[in-house]
LOMARDREN-892326 format. One record per atom (N, C-alpha, C): residue number from 1; z, y, x. Coordinates in pm, whole numbers. Each point is the difference from the previous one (the first is absolute). Layout:
<nodes>
+-----+--------+--------+--------+
! pos !      w !      v !      u !
+-----+--------+--------+--------+
! NUM !      Z !      Y !      X !
...
+-----+--------+--------+--------+
</nodes>
This chain:
<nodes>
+-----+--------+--------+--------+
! pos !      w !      v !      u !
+-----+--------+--------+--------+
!   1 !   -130 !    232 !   3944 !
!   1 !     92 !     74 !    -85 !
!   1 !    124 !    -86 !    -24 !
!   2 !     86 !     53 !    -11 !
!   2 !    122 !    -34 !     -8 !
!   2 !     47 !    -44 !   -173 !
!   3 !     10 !   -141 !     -9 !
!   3 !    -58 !     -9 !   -138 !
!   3 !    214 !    -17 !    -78 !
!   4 !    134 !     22 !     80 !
!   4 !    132 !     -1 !    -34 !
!   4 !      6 !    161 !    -40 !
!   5 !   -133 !     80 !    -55 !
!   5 !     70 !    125 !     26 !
!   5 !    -88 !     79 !   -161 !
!   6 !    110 !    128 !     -2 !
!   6 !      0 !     59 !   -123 !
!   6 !   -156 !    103 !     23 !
!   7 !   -110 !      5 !   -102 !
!   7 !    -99 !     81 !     37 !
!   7 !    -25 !     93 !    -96 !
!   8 !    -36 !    142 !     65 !
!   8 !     34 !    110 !   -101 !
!   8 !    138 !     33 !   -108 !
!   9 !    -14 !    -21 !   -106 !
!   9 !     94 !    -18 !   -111 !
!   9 !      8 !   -125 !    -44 !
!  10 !    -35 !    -83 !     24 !
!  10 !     13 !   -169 !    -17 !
!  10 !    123 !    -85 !     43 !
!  11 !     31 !    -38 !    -70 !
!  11 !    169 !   -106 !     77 !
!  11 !    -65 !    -90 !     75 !
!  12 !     58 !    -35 !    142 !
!  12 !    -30 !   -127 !     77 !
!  12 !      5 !    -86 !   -114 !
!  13 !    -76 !    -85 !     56 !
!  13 !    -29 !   -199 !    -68 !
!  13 !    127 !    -53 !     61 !
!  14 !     26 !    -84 !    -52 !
!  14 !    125 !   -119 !     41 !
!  14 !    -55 !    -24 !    188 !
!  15 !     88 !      9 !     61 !
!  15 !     20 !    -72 !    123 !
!  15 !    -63 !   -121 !     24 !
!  16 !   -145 !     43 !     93 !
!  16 !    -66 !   -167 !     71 !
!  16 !     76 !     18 !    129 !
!  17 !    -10 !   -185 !     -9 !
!  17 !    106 !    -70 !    117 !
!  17 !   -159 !    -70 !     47 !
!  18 !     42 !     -5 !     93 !
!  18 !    -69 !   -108 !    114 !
!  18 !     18 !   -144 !    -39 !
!  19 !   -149 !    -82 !    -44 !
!  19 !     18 !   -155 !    -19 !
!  19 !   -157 !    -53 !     84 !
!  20 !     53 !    -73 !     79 !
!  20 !   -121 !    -69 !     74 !
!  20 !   -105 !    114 !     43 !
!  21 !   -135 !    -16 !    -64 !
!  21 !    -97 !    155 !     74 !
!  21 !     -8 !     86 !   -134 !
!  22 !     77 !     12 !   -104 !
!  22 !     38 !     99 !    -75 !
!  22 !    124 !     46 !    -45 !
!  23 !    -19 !     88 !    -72 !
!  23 !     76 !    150 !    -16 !
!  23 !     19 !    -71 !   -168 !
!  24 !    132 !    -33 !    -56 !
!  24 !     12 !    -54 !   -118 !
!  24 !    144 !     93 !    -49 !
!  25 !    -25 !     54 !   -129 !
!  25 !    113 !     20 !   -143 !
!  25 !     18 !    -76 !    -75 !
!  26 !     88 !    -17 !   -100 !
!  26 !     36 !    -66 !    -78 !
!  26 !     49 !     84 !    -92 !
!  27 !    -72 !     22 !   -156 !
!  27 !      9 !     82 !   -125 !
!  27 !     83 !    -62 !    -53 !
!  28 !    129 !     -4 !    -81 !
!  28 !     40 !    -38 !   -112 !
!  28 !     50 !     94 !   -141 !
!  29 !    -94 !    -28 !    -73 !
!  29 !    -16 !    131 !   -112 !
!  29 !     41 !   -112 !   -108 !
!  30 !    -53 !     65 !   -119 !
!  30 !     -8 !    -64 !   -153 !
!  30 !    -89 !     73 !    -62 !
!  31 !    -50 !    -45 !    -81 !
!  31 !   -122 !     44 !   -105 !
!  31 !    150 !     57 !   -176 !
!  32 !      7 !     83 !    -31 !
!  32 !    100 !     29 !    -87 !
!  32 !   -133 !     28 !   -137 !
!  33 !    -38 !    -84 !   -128 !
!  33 !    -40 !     -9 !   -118 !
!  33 !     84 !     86 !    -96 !
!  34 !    -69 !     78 !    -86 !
!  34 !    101 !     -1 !   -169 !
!  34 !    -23 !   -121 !    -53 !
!  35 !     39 !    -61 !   -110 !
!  35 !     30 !   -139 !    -30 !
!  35 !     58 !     11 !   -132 !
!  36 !    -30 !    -80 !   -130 !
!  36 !    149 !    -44 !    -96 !
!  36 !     61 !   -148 !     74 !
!  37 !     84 !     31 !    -73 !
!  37 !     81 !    -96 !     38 !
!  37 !     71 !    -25 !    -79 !
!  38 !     95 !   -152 !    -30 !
!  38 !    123 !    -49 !    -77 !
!  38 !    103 !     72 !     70 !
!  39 !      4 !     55 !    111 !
!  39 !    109 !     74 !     64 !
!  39 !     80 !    106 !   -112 !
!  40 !    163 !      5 !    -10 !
!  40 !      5 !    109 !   -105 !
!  40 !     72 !    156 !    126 !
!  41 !    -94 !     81 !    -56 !
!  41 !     10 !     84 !     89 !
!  41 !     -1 !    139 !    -59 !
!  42 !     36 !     77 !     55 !
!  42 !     29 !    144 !    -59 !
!  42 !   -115 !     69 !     35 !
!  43 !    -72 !     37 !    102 !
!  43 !    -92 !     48 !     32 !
!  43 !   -162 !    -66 !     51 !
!  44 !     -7 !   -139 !   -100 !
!  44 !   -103 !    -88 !     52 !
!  44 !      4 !    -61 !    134 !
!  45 !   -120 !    -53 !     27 !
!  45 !     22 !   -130 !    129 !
!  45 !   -149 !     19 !    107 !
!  46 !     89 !    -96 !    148 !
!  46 !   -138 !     23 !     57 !
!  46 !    -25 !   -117 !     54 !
!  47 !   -122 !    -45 !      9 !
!  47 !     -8 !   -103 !     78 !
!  47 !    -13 !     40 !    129 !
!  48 !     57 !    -53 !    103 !
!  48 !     13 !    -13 !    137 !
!  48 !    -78 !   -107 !     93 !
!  49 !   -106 !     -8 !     74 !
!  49 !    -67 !    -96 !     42 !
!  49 !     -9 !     24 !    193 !
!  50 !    110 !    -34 !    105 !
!  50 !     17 !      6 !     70 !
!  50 !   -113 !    -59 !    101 !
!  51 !    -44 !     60 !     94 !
!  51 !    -86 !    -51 !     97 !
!  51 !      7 !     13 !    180 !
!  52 !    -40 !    -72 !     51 !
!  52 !     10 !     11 !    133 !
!  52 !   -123 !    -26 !     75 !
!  53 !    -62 !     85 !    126 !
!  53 !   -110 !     17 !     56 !
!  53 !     49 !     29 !    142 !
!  54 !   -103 !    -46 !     85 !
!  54 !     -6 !     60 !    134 !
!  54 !   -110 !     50 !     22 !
!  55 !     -2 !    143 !     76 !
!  55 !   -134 !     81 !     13 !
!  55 !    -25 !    -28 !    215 !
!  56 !   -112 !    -46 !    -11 !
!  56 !     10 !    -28 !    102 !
!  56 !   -135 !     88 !     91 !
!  57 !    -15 !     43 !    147 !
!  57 !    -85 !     48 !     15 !
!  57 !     -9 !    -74 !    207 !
!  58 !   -102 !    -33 !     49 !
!  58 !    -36 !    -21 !    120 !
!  58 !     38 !     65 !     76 !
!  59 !      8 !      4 !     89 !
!  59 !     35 !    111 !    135 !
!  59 !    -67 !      8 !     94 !
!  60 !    -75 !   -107 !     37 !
!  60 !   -156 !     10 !     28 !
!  60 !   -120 !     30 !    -54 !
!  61 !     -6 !      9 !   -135 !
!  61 !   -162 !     38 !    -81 !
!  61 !    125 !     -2 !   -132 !
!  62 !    -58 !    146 !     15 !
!  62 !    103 !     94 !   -169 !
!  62 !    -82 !    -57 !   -100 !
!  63 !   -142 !    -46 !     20 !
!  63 !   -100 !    -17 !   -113 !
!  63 !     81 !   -165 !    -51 !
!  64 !     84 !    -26 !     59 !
!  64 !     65 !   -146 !    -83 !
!  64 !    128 !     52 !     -5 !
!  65 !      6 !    -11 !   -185 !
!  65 !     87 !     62 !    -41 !
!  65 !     37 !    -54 !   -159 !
!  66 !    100 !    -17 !    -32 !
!  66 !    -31 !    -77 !   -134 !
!  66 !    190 !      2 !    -41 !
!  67 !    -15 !    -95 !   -128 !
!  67 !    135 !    -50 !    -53 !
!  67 !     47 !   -189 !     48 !
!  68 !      8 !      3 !    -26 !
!  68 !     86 !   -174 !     18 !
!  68 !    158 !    -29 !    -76 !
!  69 !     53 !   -123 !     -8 !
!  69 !    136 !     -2 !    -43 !
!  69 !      1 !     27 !   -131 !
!  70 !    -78 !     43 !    -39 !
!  70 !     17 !     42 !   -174 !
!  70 !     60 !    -92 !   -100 !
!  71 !    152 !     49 !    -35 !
!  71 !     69 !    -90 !   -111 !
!  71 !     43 !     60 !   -151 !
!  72 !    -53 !    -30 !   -113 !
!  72 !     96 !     36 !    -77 !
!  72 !     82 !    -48 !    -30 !
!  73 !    153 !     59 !    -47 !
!  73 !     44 !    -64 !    -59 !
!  73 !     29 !    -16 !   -173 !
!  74 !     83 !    -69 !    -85 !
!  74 !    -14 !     24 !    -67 !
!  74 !     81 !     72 !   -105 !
!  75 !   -116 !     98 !   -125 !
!  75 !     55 !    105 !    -68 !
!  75 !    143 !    -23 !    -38 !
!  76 !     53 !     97 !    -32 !
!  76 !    141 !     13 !   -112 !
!  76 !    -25 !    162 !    -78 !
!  77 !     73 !    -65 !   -113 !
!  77 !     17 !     82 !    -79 !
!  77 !    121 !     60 !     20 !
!  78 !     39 !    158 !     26 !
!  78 !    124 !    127 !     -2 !
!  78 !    -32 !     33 !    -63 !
!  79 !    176 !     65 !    -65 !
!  79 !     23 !     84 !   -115 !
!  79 !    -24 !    165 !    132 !
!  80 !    -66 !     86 !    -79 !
!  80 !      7 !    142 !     47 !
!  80 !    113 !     82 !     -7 !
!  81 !     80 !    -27 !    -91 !
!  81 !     90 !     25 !    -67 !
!  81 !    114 !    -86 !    -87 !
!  82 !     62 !   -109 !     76 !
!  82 !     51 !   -113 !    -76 !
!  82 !    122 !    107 !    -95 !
!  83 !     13 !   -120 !   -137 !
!  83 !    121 !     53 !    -80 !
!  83 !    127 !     27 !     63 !
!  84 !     64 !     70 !    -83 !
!  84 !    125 !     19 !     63 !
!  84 !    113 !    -48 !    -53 !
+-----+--------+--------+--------+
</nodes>
């Protein structure tokens, strides 16, 4: 199966590239918290906790398949709504 592609009503996954004898992505998301904070803000605050992963899968035996690369970095506090 063609694992760059959209299935049923589902959005394709991020684009695997070719590395050595696997098929590797690279996620970069954030984890977004409600939070207080000393922040002064009009509409409260969020914490932001940025992360990075590679999803990696074999191309010879699909049954090896996993994450690697896993970094966080670290949180910050945003205004949702800074003053004006």
């Amino acid at each position: 199966m063609e694992i760059n592609q959209a299935i049923a009503d589902r959005q394709a996954p991020p684009p695997f590239v070719s590395q050595g004898p696997d098929m590797v992505t690279t996620i970069d998301d954030a984890l977004y918290e409600e939070t207080p904070t000393m922040l002064v803000c009009v509409a409260g605050s969020r914490r932001v906790t940025p992360y990075h992963v590679d999803w990696y899968v074999n191309r010879d035996n699909v049954k090896v398949l996993g994450l690697r690369n896993f970094r966080v970095d670290p949180p910050q506090d945003i205004c949702c709504i800074p003053p004006a």
